[in-house]
ROTOR-895988 format. One record per residue: x, y, z of N, C-alpha, C in turn. Coordinates in steps of 0.05 Angstrom, whole numbers, padded with zeros to 5 digits. Layout:
BEGIN
REC     n_xx     n_yy     n_zz    ca_xx    ca_yy    ca_zz     c_xx     c_yy     c_zz
REC        X        Y        Z        X        Y        Z        X        Y        Z
...
//
This chain:
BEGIN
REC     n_xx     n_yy     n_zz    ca_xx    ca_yy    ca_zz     c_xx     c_yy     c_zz
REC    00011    00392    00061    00004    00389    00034   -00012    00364    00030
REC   -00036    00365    00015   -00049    00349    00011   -00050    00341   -00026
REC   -00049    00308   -00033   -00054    00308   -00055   -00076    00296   -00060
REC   -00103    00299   -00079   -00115    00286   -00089   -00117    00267   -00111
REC   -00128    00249   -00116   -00127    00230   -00145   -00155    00230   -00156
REC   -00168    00229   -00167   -00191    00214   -00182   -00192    00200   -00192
REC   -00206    00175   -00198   -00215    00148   -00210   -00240    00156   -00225
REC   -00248    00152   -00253   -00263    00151   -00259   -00266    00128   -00276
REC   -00288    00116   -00277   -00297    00083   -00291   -00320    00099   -00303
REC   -00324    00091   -00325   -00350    00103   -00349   -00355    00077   -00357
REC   -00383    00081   -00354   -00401    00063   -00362   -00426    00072   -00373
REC   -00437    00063   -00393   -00467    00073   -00405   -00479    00079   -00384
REC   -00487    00107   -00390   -00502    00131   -00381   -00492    00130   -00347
REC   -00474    00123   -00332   -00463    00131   -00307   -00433    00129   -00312
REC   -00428    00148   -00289   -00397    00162   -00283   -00391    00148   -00245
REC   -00375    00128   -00241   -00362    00126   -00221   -00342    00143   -00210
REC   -00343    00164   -00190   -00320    00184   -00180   -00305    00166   -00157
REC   -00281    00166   -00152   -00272    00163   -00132   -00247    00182   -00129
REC   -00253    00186   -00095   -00230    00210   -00089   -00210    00198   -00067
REC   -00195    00199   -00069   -00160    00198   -00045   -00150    00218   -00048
REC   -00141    00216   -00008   -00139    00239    00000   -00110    00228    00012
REC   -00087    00237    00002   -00067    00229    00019   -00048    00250    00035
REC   -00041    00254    00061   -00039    00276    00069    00002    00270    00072
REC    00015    00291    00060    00034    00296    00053    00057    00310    00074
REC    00060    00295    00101    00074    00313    00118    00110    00319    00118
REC    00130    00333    00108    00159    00336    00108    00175    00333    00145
REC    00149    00334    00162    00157    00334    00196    00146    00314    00205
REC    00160    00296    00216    00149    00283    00224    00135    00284    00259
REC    00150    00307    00264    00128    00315    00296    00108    00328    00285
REC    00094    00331    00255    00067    00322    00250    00053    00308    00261
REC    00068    00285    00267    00054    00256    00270    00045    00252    00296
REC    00020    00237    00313    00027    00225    00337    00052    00215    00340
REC    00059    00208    00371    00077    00198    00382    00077    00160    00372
REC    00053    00153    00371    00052    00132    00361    00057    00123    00334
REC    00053    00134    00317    00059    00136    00291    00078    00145    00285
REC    00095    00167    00299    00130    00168    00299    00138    00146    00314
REC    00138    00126    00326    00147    00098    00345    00145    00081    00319
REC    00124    00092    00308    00122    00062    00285    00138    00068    00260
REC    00139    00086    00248    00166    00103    00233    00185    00093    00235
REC    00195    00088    00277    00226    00089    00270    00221    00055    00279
REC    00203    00039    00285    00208    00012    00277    00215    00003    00250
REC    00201    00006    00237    00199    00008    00207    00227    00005    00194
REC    00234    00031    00199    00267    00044    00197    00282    00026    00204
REC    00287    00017    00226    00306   -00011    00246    00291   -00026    00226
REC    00277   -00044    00219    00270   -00066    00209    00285   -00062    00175
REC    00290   -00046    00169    00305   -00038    00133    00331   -00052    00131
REC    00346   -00054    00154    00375   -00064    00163    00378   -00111    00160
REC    00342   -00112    00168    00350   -00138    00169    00326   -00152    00134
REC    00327   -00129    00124    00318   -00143    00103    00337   -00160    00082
REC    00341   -00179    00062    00345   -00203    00054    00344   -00191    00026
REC    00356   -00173    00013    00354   -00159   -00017    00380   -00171   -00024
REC    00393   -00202   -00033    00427   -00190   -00054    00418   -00187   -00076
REC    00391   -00188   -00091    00388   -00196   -00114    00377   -00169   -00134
REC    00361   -00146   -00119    00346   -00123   -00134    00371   -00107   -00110
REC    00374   -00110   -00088    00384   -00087   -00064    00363   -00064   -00065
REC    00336   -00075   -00064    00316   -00052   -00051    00307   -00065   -00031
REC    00318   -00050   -00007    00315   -00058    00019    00279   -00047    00029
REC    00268   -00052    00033    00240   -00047    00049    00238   -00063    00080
REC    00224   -00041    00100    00218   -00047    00123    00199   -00037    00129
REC    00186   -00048    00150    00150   -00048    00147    00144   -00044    00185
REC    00128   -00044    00192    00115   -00053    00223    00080   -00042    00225
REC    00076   -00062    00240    00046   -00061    00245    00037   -00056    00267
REC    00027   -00044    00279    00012   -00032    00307   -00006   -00046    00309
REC   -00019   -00067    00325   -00036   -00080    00322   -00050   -00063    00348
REC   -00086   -00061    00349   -00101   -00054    00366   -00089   -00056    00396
REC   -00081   -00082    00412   -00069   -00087    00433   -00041   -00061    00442
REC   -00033   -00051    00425   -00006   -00040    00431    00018   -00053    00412
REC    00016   -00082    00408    00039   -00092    00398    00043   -00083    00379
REC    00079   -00086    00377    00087   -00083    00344    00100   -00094    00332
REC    00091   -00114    00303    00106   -00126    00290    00118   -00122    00263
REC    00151   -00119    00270    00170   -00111    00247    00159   -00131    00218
REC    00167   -00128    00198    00175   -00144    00178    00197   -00134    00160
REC    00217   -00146    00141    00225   -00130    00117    00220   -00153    00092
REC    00232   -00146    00073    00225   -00161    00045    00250   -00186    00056
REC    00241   -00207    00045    00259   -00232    00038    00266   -00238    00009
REC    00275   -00241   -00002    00280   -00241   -00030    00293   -00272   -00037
REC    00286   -00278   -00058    00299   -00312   -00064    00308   -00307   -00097
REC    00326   -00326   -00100    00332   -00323   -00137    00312   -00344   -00151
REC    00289   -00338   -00139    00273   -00344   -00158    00243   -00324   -00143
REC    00243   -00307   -00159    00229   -00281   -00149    00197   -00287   -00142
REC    00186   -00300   -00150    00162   -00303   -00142    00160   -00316   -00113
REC    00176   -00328   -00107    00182   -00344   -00081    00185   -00318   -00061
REC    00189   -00291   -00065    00203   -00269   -00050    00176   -00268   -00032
REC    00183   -00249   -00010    00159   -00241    00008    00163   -00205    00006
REC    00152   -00193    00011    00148   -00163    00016    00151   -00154    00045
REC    00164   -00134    00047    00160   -00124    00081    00133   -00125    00087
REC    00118   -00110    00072    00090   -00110    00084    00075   -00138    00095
REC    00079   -00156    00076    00069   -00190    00079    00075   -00197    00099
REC    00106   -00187    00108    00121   -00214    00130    00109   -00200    00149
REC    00106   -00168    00151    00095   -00166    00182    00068   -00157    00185
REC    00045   -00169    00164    00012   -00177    00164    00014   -00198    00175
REC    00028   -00225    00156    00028   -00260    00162    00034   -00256    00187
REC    00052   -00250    00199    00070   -00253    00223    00050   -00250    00244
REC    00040   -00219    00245    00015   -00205    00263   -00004   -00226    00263
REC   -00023   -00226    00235   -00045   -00248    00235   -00030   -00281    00248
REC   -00008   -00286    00249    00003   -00317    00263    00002   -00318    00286
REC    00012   -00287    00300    00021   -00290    00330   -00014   -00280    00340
REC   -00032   -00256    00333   -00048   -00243    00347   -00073   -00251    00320
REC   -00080   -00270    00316   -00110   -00278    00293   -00135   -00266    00306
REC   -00134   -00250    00326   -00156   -00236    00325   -00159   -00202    00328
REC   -00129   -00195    00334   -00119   -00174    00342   -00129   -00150    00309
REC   -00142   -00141    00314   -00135   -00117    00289   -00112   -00097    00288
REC   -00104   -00094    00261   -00086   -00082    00249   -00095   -00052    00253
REC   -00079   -00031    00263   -00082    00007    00271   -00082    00015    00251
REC   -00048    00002    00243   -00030    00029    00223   -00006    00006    00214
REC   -00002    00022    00190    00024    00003    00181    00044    00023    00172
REC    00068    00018    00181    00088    00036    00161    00102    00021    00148
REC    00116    00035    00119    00132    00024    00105    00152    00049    00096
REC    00175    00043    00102    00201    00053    00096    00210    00044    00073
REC    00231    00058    00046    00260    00041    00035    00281    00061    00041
REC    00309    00037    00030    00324    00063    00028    00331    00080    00003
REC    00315    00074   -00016    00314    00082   -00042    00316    00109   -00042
REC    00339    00126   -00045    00339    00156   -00054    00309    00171   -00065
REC    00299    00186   -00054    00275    00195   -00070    00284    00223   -00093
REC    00279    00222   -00108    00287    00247   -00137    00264    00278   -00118
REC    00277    00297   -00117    00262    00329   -00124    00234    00318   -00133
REC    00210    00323   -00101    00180    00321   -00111    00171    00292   -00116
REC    00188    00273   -00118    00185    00248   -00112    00170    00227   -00084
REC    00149    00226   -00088    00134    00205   -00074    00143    00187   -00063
REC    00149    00174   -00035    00148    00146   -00030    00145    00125   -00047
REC    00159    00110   -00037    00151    00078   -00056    00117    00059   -00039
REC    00101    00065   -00058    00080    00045   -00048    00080    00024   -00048
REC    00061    00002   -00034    00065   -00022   -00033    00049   -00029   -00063
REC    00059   -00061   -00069    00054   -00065   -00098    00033   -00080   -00092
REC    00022   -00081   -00114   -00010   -00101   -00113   -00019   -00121   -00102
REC    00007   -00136   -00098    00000   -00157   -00079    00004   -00151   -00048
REC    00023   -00137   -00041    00014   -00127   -00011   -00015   -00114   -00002
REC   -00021   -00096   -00026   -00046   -00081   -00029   -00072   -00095   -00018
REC   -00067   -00127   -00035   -00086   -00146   -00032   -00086   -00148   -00003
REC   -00069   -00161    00004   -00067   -00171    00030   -00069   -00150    00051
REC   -00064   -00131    00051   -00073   -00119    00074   -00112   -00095    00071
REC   -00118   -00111    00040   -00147   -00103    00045   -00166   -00119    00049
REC   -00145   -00142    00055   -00164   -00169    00069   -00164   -00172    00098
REC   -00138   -00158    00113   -00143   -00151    00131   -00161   -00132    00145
REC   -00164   -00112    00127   -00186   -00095    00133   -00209   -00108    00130
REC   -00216   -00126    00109   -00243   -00130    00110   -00251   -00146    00131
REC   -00223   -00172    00142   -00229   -00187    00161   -00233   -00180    00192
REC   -00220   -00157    00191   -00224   -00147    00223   -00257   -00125    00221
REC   -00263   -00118    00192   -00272   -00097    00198   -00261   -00075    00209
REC   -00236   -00073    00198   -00226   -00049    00220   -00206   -00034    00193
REC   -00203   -00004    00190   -00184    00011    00170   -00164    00012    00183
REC   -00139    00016    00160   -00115    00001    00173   -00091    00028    00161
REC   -00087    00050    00183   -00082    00068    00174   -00052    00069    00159
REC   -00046    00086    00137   -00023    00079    00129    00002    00095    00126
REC    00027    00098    00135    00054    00110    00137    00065    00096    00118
REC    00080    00111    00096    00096    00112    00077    00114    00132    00082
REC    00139    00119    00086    00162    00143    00094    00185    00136    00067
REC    00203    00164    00061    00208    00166    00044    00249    00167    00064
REC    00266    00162    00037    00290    00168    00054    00288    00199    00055
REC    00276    00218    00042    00281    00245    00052    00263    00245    00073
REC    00248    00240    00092    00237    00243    00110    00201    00253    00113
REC    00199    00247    00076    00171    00248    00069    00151    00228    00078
REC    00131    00238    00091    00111    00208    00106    00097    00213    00084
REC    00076    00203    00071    00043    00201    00061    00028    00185    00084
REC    00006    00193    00091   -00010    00190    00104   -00044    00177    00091
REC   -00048    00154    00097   -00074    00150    00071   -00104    00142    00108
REC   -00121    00143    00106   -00139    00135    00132   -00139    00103    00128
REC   -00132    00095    00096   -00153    00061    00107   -00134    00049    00079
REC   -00129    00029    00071   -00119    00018    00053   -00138    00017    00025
REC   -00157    00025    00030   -00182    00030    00002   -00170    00058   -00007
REC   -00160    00068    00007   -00148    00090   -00013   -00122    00094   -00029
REC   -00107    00062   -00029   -00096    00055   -00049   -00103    00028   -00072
REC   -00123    00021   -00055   -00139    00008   -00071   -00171    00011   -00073
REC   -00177    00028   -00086   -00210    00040   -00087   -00230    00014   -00100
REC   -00218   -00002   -00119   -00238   -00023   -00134   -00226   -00048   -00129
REC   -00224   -00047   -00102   -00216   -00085   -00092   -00232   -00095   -00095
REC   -00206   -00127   -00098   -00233   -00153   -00097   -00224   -00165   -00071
REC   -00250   -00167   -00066   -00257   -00177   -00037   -00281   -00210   -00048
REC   -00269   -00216   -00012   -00292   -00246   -00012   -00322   -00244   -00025
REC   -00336   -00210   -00022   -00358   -00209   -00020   -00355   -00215   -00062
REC   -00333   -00207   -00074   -00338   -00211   -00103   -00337   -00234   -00119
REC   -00330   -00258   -00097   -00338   -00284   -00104   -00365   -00294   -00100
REC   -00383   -00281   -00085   -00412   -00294   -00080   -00431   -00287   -00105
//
């Protein structure tokens, strides 16, 4: 099952289209073997996340080009802006240990019950950010796994297809 979105931005006398394509698999031997490995890191990494305060556990992992893979989950502090995201701890972590290594694929797990027809939990705007700076910095698309507790993946090719109108370095010049 495939879903599409459209973006449209109107502006005097032009129409901006943008399309995402996110591919919707219930099996996960859909998947490469590599991208089921990174699933069930993901999964193991949900157990050491740091939630007493919301208890939405998230776990994340990164496939970096080399083979390696680095876990992350959310850290959470009682004072919430101080919090980190699964996705963050294991970008920072990747970009700390491997700063030249490019990013494959990322997955992100919760254990959040999903409702009848209910979507994965996406990463929120500020992970968004950060891993389309990774893309821009490697030059490299950074494919993405969203797994659901029912066993729903979404599948996106590059992180621009959850964020279509990023700001990037190039929109400070």
């Amino acid at each position: 099952m495939e879903f599409f979105c459209i973006f449209i931005v109107m502006k005097p006398s032009k129409v901006i289209k943008k399309e995402i394509t996110i591919r919707v698999c219930h099996d996960v031997s859909q998947l490469t073997k590599d991208e089921q490995r990174l699933i069930r890191e993901a999964q193991a990494s949900v157990g050491q996340a740091y939630a007493p305060y919301s208890n939405f556990k998230v776990g994340s992992a990164v496939l970096l080009e080399n083979g390696e893979i680095i876990r992350g989950s959310n850290q959470e502090n009682a004072v919430y802006p101080l919090a980190l995201c699964a996705e963050r701890v294991a970008l920072f972590a990747a970009g700390s240990q491997f700063p030249d290594i490019p990013i494959v694929a990322i997955a992100l797990t919760t254990q959040k019950s999903l409702k009848e027809n209910e979507l994965p939990v996406f990463p929120c705007g500020s992970c968004r950010q950060a891993l389309i700076e990774s893309e821009t910095r490697h030059q490299h698309d950074i494919e993405l796994l969203i797994t659901g507790s029912d066993g729903t993946v979404c599948v996106m090719d590059s992180v621009k297809d959850i964020l279509p109108f990023a700001f990037k370095g190039d929109s400070l010049k």
